[in-house]
C-alpha positions in Angstrom: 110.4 -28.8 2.9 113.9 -28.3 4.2 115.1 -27.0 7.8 116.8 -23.9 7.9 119.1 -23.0 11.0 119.9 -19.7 11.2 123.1 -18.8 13.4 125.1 -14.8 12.8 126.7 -15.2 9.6 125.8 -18.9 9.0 122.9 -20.8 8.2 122.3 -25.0 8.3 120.6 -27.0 6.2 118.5 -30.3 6.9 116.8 -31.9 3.5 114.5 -35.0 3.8 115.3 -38.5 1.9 112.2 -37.0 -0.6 114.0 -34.2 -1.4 116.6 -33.4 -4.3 118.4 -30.4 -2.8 120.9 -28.2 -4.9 124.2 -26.2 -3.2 125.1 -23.4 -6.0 128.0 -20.7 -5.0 129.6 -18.5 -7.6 128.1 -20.8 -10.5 129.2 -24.1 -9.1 127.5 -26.5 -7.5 128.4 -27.4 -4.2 126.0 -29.9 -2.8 123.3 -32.1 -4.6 121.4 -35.1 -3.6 118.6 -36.7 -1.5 118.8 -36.1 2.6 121.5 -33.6 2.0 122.8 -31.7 5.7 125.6 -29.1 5.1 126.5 -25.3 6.2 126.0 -22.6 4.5 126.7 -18.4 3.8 123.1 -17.0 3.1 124.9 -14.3 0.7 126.8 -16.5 -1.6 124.7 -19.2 -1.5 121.8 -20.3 -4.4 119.8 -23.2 -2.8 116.9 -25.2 -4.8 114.5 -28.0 -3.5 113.0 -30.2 -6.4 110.2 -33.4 -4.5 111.2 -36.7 -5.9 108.1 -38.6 -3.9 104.9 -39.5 -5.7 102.5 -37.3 -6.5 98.6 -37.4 -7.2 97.2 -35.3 -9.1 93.2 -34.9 -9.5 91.8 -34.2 -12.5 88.4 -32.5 -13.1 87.3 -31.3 -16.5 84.7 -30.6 -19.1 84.6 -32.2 -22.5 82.1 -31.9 -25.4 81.3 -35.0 -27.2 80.4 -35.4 -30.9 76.8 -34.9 -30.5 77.5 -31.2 -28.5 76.3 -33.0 -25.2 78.9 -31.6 -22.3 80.5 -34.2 -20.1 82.6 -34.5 -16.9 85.6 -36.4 -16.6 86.8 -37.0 -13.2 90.8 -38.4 -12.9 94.3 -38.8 -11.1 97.2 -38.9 -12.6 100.3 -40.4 -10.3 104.1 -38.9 -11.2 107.0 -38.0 -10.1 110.4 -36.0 -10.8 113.0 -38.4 -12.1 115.4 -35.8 -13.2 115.8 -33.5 -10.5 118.6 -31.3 -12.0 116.5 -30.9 -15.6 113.6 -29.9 -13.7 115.5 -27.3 -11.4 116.5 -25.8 -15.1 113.2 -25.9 -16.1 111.0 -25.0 -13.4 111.4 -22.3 -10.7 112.3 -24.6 -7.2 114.6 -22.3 -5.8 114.3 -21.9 -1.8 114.3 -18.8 0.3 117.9 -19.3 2.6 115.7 -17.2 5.4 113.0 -19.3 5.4 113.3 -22.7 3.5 110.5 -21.9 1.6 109.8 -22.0 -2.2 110.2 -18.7 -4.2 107.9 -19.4 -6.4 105.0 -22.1 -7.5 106.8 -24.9 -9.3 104.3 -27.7 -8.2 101.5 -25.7 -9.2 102.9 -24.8 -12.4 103.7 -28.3 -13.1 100.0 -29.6 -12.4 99.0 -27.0 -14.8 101.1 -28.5 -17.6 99.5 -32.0 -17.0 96.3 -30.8 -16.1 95.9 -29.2 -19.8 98.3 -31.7 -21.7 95.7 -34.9 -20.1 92.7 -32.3 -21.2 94.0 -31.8 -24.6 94.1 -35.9 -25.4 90.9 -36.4 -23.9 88.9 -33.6 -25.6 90.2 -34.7 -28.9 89.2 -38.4 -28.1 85.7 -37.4 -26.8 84.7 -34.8 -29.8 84.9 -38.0 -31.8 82.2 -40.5 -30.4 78.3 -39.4 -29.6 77.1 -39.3 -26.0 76.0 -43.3 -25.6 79.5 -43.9 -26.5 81.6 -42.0 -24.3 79.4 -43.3 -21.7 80.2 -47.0 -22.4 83.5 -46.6 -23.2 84.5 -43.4 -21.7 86.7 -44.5 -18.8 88.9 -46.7 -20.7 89.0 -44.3 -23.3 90.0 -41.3 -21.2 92.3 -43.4 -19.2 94.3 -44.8 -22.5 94.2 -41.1 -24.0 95.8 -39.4 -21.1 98.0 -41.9 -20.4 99.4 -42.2 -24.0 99.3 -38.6 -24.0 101.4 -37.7 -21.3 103.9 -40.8 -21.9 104.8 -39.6 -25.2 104.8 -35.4 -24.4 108.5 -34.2 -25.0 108.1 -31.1 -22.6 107.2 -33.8 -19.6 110.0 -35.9 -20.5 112.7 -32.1 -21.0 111.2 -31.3 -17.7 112.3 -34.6 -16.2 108.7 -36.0 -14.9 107.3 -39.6 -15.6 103.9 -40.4 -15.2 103.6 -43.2 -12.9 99.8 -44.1 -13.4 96.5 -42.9 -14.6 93.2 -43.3 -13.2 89.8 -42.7 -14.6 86.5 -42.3 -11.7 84.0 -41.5 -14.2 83.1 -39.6 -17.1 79.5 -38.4 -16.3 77.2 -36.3 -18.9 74.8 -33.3 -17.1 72.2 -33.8 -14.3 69.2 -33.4 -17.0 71.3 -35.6 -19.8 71.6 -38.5 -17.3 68.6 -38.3 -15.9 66.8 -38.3 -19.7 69.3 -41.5 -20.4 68.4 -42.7 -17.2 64.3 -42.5 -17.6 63.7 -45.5 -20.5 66.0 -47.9 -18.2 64.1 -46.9 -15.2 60.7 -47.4 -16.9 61.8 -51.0 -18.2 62.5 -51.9 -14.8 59.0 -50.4 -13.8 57.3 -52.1 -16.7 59.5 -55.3 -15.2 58.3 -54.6 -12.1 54.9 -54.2 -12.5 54.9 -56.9 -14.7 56.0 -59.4 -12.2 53.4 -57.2 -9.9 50.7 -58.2 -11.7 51.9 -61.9 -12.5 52.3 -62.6 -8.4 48.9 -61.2 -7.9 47.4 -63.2 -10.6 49.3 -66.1 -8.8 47.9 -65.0 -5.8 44.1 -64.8 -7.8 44.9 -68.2 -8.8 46.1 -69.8 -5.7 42.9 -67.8 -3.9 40.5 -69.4 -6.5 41.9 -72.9 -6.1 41.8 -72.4 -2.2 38.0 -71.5 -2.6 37.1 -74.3 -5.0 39.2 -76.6 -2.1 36.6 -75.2 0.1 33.9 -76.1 -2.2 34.7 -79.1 -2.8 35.6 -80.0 0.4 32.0 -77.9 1.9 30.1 -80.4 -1.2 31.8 -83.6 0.2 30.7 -82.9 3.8 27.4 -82.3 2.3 27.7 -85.6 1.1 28.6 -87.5 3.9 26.2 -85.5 5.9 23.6 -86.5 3.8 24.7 -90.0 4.3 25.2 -89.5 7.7 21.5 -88.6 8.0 20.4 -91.5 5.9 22.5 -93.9 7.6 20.5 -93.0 10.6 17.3 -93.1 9.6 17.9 -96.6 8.4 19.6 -97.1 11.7 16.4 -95.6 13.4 13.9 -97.6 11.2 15.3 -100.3 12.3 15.8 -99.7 16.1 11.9 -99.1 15.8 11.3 -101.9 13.3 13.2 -104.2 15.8 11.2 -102.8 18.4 7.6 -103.3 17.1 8.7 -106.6 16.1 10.0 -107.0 20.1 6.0 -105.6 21.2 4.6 -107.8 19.1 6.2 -110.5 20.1 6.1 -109.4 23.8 1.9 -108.3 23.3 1.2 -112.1 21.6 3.0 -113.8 24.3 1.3 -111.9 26.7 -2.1 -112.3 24.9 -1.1 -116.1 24.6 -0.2 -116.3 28.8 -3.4 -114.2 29.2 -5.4 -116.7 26.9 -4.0 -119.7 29.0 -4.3 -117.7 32.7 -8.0 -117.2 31.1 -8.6 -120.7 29.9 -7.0 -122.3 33.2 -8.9 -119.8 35.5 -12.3 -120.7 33.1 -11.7 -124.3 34.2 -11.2 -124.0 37.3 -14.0 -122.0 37.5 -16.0 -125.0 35.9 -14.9 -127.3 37.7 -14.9 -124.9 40.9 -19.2 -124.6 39.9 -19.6 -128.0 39.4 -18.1 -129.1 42.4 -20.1 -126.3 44.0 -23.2 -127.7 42.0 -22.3 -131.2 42.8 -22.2 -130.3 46.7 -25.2 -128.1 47.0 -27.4 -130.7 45.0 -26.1 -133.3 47.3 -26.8 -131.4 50.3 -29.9 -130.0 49.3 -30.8 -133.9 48.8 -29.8 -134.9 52.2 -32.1 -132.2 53.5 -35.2 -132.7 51.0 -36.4 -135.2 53.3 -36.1 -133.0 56.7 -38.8 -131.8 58.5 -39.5 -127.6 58.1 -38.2 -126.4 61.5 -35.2 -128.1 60.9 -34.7 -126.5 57.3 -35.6 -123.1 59.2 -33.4 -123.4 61.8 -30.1 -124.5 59.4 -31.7 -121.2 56.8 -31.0 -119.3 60.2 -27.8 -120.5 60.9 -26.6 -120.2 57.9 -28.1 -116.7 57.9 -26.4 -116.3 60.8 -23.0 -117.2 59.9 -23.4 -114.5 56.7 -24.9 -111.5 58.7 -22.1 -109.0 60.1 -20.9 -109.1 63.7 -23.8 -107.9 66.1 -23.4 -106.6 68.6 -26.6 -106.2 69.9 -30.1 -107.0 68.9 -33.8 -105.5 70.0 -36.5 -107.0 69.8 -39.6 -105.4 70.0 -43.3 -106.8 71.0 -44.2 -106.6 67.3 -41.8 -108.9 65.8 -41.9 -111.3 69.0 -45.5 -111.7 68.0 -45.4 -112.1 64.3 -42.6 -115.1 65.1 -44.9 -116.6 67.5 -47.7 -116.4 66.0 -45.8 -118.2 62.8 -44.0 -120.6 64.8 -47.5 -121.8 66.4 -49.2 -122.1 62.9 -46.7 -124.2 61.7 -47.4 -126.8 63.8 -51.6 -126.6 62.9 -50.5 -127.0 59.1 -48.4 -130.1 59.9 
C-alpha cells in the first residue's frame, strides 16, 4: 500500500517496487510505474495502485461426482498482474489521496473470478468419473483442469493476470463415504493381521512343542544313563564285594592253614613235650623203685612242699602229732 504525506495544499506519494502506481490529472496520465515517488494536488489528481507480486490463492470447494457422492477439493492457485494498466481498466484499484487506501475490493473481486472460473473446470471434470475414480486420480485431474482452465480464460488474460502455478492438496469425499471406503482396507489389514497373529502363535505352539519334546527327550536320555548309572554300580558293587569275599576267603584259609600248622606244631610239641615228661618221670620213678619208704615219703613231702602255697604259719595240734607218730613208729614194725 502506498505512503501518503499530507502537507496544506499538497500531498506526497511513496509506492513500493510491488506496486504499479498510476498519476491521472485532467485525463492524462502523469506518472506510472513500479517504486514511483512524486507530488501531488489531492483535487486534480486520480491515483490507482494495481500489486504486481505473487499471489496465493486457496481454493476450497464442493464437487459432485458421477455417482452423486459430494467431494472436497482443497487448492492454490499462484498469479499475478502482468498488465497493470489493463487491469486498472478493468478492475476498480483506485486509491483514496487522504488515505492511500483502496476505494474499493479489487483483490477480492479478482479471487472471485478465479475462484469460480477453477470451480467451473473442475465440476465439469469430476461429474464425469464415479467416486473410486476421482479418488485415484482426482488430484491430477483437478490440478490439470484448473490449470488448463484458467490458462486458456480470455477474461483472465483481458484483465491482464497470468496464472503462475496450480496446486492440488487433496480431493477428499464425506466423513461417512471415507470412512465406508476406508472399512474393507482396514478389515484386510485386520484379517492380515490376525492372520500373521495366529501364524506367530502357531510358531510359537510349534517352537513350545519342540522345546517340550527337547525336554522329553532329553528327561528319557537321563533316564537312560541313570539307569546305566545304577547298573554300572551294582556291577561295580558286586564286584567290590565279590573281590572281597574272594579276599576273606583267602584271608580265613590262610588263617585256617597258619591255625592248622600253629595246631599241628603246638600238637608236637606237646608230644614230644609228654614224652619227654614220660621219659623223665619213668626214669625217675625207676631210680626211686628201689628206695626205702621213708625216703619216698620224705621226697612225696618235699615235693608236696614245693606245690603247697606260701605258709605262713602252721598248728599243730596233739591229734595229728599223734596220728604221725603213731604211723611213723609202725612203719618201722612192718619193715
Amino acid at each position: 500500500m502506498a505512503d501518503i504525506t499530507r502537507y496544506p495544499f499538497l500531498r506526497h506519494l511513496r509506492g513500493t517496487p510491488t506496486a504499479h502506481v498510476e498519476h491521472t490529472r485532467r485525463g492524462r496520465r502523469v506518472h506510472s510505474g513500479v517504486a514511483q515517488s512524486f507530488w501531488f494536488r489531492p483535487l486534480t489528481a486520480v491515483l490507482s495502485e494495481v500489486p504486481v507480486d505473487d499471489r496465493e490463492l486457496p481454493l476450497l470447494f464442493h464437487a459432485r461426482t458421477a455417482d452423486f457422492q459430494d467431494v472436497t477439493v482443497q487448492a492454490t492457485v499462484t498469479f499475478r498482474i502482468v498488465q497493470p494498466d489493463l487491469a486498472a481498466s478493468r478492475l476498480d484499484f483506485s486509491l483514496d489521496p487522504a488515505t492511500g487506501r483502496w476505494r474499493g475490493a479489487p483483490l477480492e473481486q479478482l479471487a472471485t473470478l478465479l475462484t469460480e472460473t477453477a470451480q467451473q473446470h473442475v465440476l465439469d471434470a469430476l461429474a464425469r468419473r464415479p467416486l473410486r475414480d476421482v479418488l485415484v486420480t482426482g488430484v491430477a485431474l483437478a490440478r490439470e483442469q484448473i490449470g488448463t482452465g484458467l490458462g486458456a480464460d480470455t477474461r483472465l488474460a483481458q484483465t491482464g493476470v497470468a496464472v503462475l502455478d496450480v496446486r492440488v492438496v487433496a480431493v477428499r469425499p464425506t466423513p461417512e463415504v471415507e470412512k465406508a471406503l476406508r472399512t474393507p482396507t482396514r478389515e484386510q489389514l485386520q484379517e492380515e493381521a490376525d492372520r500373521a497373529t495366529y501364524a506367530r502363535r502357531a510358531l510359537a505352539v510349534e517352537r513350545e512343542r519342540a522345546i517340550g519334546e527337547n525336554e522329553l527327550q532329553n528327561q528319557i536320555e537321563l533316564a537312560r544313563r541313570e539307569e546305566q548309572l545304577v547298573a554300572q554300580r551294582g556291577a561295580n558293587e558286586r564286584r567290590v564285594a565279590e573281590e572281597a569275599a574272594a579276599a576273606s576267603t583267602v584271608r580265613t584259609t590262610a588263617e585256617a592253614e597258619r591255625e592248622e600248622r600253629l595246631a599241628a606244631a603246638r600238637a608236637t610239641a606237646r608230644r614230644l613235650t609228654g614224652e619227654a615228661d614220660a621219659a623223665a618221670e619213668a626214669a625217675r620213678i625207676a631210680a626211686h623203685a628201689d628206695a626205702a619208704p621213708e625216703l619216698l615219703l620224705a621226697l612225696a613231702v618235699r615235693e608236696l612242699a614245693g606245690n603247697l602255697p606260701a605258709i605262713g604259719s602252721l598248728v599243730l595240734t596233739p591229734d595229728v602229732l599223734t596220728g604221725a607218730l603213731a604211723r611213723l613208729g609202725a612203719a618201722p614194725e612192718r619193715a
